[in-house]
Phi, psi and omega in degrees: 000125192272175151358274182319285189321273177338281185325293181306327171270342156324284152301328166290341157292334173307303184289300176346294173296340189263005170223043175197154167261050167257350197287326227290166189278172169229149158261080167325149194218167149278116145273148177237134175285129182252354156201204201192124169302147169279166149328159332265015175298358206239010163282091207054077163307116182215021168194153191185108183226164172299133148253111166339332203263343183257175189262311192230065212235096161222183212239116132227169199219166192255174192252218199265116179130352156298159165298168159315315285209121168256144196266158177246118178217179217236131156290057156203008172092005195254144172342135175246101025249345144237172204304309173295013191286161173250323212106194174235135162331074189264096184285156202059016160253141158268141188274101172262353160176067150295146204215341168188155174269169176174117190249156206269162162287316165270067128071044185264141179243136162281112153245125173246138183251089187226023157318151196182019176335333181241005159056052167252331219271149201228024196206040175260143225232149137244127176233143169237139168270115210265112168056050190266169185237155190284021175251340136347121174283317193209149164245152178244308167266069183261145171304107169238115179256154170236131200250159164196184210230129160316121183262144164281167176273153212159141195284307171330297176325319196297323198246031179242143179294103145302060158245113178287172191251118178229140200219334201245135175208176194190133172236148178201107186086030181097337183232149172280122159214167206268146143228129177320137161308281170221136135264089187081034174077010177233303210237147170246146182243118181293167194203154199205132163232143173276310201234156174242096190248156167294294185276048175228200166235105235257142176254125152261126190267118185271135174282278189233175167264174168175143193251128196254160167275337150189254222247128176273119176263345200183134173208172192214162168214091162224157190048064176036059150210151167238129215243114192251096176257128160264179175304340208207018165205173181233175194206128181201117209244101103064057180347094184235192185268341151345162179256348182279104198299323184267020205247183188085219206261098224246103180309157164200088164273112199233144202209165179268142160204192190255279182223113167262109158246034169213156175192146181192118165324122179267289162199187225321300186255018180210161186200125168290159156221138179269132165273160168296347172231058163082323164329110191228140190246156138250145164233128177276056178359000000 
């Protein structure tokens, strides 16, 4: 291998790495189940985040072919506010592919229906509910934004659906952002929206690229770290002085399960992870 040869790949492993987390050591791990969400919340589980304003809250929802409804449940899975609760209602919305949860600084839960298995859909939402509580039966006025993605540039791009397959979502600092499942089988892209309007179509401005070990189903963000879950890892990335969401000192767990799409900080040092049929882990950082 001459000079020339060497010098090039050389740089092409740089950049690489400077745009993936594979380098990071891995912690091989057991997940143990420690419950199972009640009825009826555990139906095809596909988001789950904390709500702050309560001591022990968290909000989850089923994925597409679900009810409407998001459950108020117990770090230990049980029915909010009692064993009969159904949940809440969010009327007049259809569940067409919910995929992750998410709360606001006043205390709002984001559900975003942005499933996209077939990178077809031209209708995909965010809707938020203002401030529920776990005794409410129904929401009557939810918050429907219509999302779309920042296209790259390119003469092509203008006549193409630029809709991505998102599963992961997160707020942080005031802003919602997004993370790709996969694009096109390679690479996943963070996406960042600043403002929430009804009556427009809201743009998410990509942030950054980035290579994941495999397809991101979840992600949460509190007590300044973001817990990045794939199908077969958990990601839990660090607050840094960088504008690079994926840089420091970076956790990487990695473990067998059957399918986990929910993940959500309980606090500093622990992180649940949700199987879709309700099946819930702790992880100790």
């Amino acid at each position: 291998m001459n000079f020339k040869t060497t010098f090039l790949l050389l740089i092409g492993l740089t950049l690489w790495l400077s745009n993936s987390v594979y380098s990071q050591p891995t912690k091989k791990i057991d997940l143990k189940k420690y419950k199972r969400i009640d009825e009826p919340a555990r139906d095809e589980v596909s988001g789950i985040v904390k709500d702050f304003r309560y001591e022990d809250v968290y909000w989850v929802h089923g994925d597409s072919g679900t009810k409407n409804r998001i459950y108020a449940v117990n770090e230990k899975g049980e029915m909010l506010p009692d064993k009969d609760s159904k949940g809440l209602e969010i009327v007049g919305i259809k569940n067409k592919d919910w995929e992750d949860i998410a709360i606001d600084n006043d205390g709002n839960i984001l559900i975003a229906d942005v499933g996209n298995n077939c990178s077809c859909r031209s209708d995909q939402t965010i809707i938020r509910v203002k401030s529920p509580n776990t005794t409410s039966k129904s929401y009557n006025d939810p918050e429907v934004f219509k999302i779309t993605y920042e296209k790259p540039e390119g003469f092509l791009y203008r006549f193409l659906n630029y809709s991505m397959d998102v599963e992961a979502v997160f707020w942080k600092d005031g802003s919602l952002f997004v993370l790709t499942k996969r694009f096109r089988g390679r690479e996943t892209k963070l996406f960042r929206l600043d403002t929430l309007t009804v009556d427009k179509v809201n743009e998410f401005k990509l942030v950054q690229k980035v290579d994941f070990d495999d397809e991101v189903t979840a992600a949460d963000y509190a007590f300044g770290k973001l817990a990045v879950l794939t199908y077969k890892s958990l990601w839990i990335f660090p607050e840094n002085d960088t504008d690079d969401f994926f840089d420091g000192d970076v956790m990487h767990f990695e473990f067998e399960a059957d399918q986990v799409e929910s993940v959500a900080f309980i606090d500093s040092q622990t992180v649940v992870i949700v199987e879709e049929n309700g099946e819930m882990y702790r992880v100790q950082l």
